[in-house]
N, C-alpha and C positions, 0 to 999 in steps of 0.2 A: 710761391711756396704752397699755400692755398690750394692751387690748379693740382700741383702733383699732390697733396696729401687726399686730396679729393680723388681722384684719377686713384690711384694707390688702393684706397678705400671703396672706389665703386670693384671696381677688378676683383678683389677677393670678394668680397660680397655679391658678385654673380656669377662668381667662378664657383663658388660654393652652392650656390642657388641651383645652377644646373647640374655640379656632382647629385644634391640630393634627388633631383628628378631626375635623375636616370636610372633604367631598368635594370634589375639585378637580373634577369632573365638573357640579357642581351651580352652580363659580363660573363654570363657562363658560355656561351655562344663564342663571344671572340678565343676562350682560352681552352680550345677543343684536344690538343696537343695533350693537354694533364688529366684525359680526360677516365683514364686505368686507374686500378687501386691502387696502386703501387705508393703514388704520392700523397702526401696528407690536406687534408680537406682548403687549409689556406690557401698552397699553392695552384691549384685549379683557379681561381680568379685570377687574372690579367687586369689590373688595373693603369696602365700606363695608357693605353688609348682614348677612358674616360679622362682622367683629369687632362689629358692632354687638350682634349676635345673643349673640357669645360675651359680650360682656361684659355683656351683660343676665342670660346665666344664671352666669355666673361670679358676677354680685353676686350673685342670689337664692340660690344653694346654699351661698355665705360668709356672707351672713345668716342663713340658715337654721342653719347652723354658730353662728356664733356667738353666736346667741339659746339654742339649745339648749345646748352642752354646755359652752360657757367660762362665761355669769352665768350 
């Protein structure tokens, strides 16, 4: 129980780590489609590729975490 609250716990905490380091320059880039007046300021951001992103490497570096130094 331990192993998964840990594991659990590292995941969002570096899943979050790398959302805040990421460039806001780059989510304007991916979401070039919205990119007319027409739409309102929110919808131009495309945010489904960051957190996808972040929480791909937030699991892989919490796994990695906790394969190595907790068992």
């Amino acid at each position: 129980m331990e192993t998964f609250f840990s594991f659990a716990l590292l995941t969002v905490t570096y899943t979050l780590f790398f959302l805040s380091i990421y460039p806001e320059k780059y989510l304007k880039k991916i979401s070039h489609i919205y990119s007319h007046r027409n739409f309102p300021e929110y919808t131009k951001f495309s945010l489904s590729a960051p957190i996808f992103l972040s929480f791909l490497l937030g699991y892989s570096l919490a796994a990695t975490m906790v394969f190595l130094f907790i068992q």
